[in-house]
Phi, psi and omega in degrees: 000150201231115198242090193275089227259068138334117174074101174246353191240007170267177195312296205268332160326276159339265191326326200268002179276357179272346183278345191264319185281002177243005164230019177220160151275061168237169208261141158243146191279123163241132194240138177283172187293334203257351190274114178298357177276019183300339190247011151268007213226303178263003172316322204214018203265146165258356166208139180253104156259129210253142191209327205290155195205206152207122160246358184216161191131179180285127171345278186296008197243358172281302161344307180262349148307294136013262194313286184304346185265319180293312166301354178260334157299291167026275192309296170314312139339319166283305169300004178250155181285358187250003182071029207277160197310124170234157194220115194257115118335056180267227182193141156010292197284019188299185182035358144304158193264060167253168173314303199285328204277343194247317143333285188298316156315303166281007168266310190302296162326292182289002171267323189286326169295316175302324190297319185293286200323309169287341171119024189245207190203158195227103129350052198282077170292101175276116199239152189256205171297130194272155162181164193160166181311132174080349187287166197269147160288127168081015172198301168305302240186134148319310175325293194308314199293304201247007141261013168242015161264341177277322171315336184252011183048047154248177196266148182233154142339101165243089156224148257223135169187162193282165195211151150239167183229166219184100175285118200310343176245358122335285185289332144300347180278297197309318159326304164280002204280295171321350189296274194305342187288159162238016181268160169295154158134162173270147186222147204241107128295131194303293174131210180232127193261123181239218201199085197319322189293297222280332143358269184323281209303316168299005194241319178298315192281339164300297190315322189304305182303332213237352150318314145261032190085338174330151171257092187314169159276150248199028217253083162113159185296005183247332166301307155315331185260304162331309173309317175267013168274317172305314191284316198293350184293331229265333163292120060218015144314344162241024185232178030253141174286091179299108180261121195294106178232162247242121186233178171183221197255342193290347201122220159201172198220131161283145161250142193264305186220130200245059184272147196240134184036042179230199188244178170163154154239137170254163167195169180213148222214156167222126181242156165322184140255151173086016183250140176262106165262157165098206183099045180203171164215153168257135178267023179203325194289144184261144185222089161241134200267160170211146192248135178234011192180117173102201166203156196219160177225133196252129182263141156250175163205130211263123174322136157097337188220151197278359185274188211217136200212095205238122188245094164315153163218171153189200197261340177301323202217068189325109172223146164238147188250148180247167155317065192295116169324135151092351156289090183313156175217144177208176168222121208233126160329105155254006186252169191258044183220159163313128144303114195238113165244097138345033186289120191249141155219166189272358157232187184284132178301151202227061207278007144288357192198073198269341181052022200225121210224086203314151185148152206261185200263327179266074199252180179292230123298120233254106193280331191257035196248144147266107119008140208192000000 
């Protein structure tokens, strides 16, 4: 299937093109909010998800941004020759009597018509506040906001109303979910019902654990999804996570991993020199690796985009990196001696559900994404 990707380089695009590239083959288009090229982009396209949007700004440039981004998929919808499915990223607040709420609304009107006109069909996600790994502070998410002040130790603004939430790779999956359908409609995830004050207090009481390496407790799925929202605040400026170790004449002893009230599986590993582990990335799973004998250099890479974020280690001066989802990862031998790496993750391996998504951190030209 061929998925012509609208705001494709935003909070929620990104995410949903690394989930169509770690669980699907389909070729995806990804077009920027500003790229004029939409009716070479949908010529051939079978599904348009319009994702691109205006959330800040001057009243009128949120309304008619909206507005003008959504008539120009419209527009493209009608001229092609393939009809294509279209799936609109829409939000709670449509049809409130604000700019964005008004917006959203006439984006909504106009998609729904071009899709009747052609003979397609509209897809209407009313998605509820979205948050998740990568949101911008002060601009995606409240979330984004108060996990990188608990990472800097600072207090944030907090008032407090009930809130729902939606983890940002949730709401891409209900996206791919929507790919094959061909009937109109809408579909309302409910999200998870919180609180913005009780937020803060789980993004604080996490930051408290994991300042000294420790592993909050993780005890349902929105403590997890927070938690990794924190670790991605805190990377790659706060790591590798200096772990304190404990010597005497008998030797010496680490704590590898400290979890409070959570699962987990450990293991240990030996590599050669010059053999390379890893080459893979997870969209949910918590991961850390530690070297307890030799040095070693652990690479990362954010899916989909290209630097590269490389941490020497070795046993001498025990530290640990934990994993930020959506990050290819390895760890490679640099010393002419055996390699002893230590490795946790927070849950038990599952291979009906492995959460484990092969690739290397240095690859080749990425076949199933088209370029733009």
């Amino acid at each position: 299937m061929r998925i012509v990707v609208t705001g494709a380089y935003g909070f929620l695009g990104w995410h949903l093109r690394a989930r169509l590239h770690a669980t699907t083959a389909h070729q995806v288009v990804a077009v920027g909010r500003h790229d004029g090229q939409l009716d070479s982009a949908l010529r051939d396209a079978d599904v348009v998800v319009h994702l691109a949007g205006v959330n800040r700004g001057p009243e009128t440039e949120v309304e008619e941004g909206n507005v003008r981004l959504a008539a120009a998929v419209a527009g493209a919808v009608r001229r092609s020759p393939k009809a294509p499915r279209v799936i609109f990223a829409n939000s709670i607040r449509v049809g409130e009597d604000t700019p964005y709420g008004r917006g959203k609304a006439q984006a909504r009107d106009l998609l729904a018509a071009a899709a009747d006109q052609a003979g397609s069909s509209l897809a209407d996600l009313v998605l509820p506040n979205l948050f998740g790994e990568h949101g911008r502070p002060g601009y995606n998410s409240f979330v984004a906001t108060f996990a990188h002040a608990a990472v800097d130790g600072r207090t944030p603004d907090v008032q407090d109303r009930p809130v729902r939430l939606l983890h940002v790779q949730h709401a891409a999956q209900l996206v791919i979910d929507a790919l094959d359908r061909t009937e109109s409609g809408v579909l309302r995830p409910a999200g998870a019902a919180t609180t913005v004050a009780a937020v803060w207090d789980i993004l604080r009481e996490a930051q408290r654990y994991y300042a000294r390496g420790d592993i909050p407790p993780l005890d349902g799925p929105l403590r997890l999804d927070l938690f990794n929202t924190l670790r991605a605040a805190s990377f790659p400026h706060r790591y590798p996570i200096g772990l304190t170790p404990h010597r005497d004449h008998r030797g010496g002893l680490v704590e590898c991993v400290r979890s409070h009230g959570g699962r987990g599986q450990s293991f240990v590993s030996t590599s050669a020199p010059g053999v390379t582990r890893g080459e893979h990335f997870h969209l949910g799973k918590v991961e850390r690796f530690l070297v307890l004998r030799g040095r070693a250099r652990i690479s990362l890479r954010r899916v989909l985009t290209p630097e590269i974020v490389t941490f020497d280690v070795d046993g001498e001066t025990p530290a640990a990196v934990d994993m930020p989802t959506g990050w290819v990862h390895n760890i490679r031998n640099l010393g002419d001696d055996e390699l002893v790496t230590f490795f946790w993750t927070n849950e038990p391996y599952d291979p009906d559900r492995p959460d484990t998504y092969p690739e290397p951190v240095a690859p080749e030209p990425m076949a199933a994404e088209v370029p733009r």
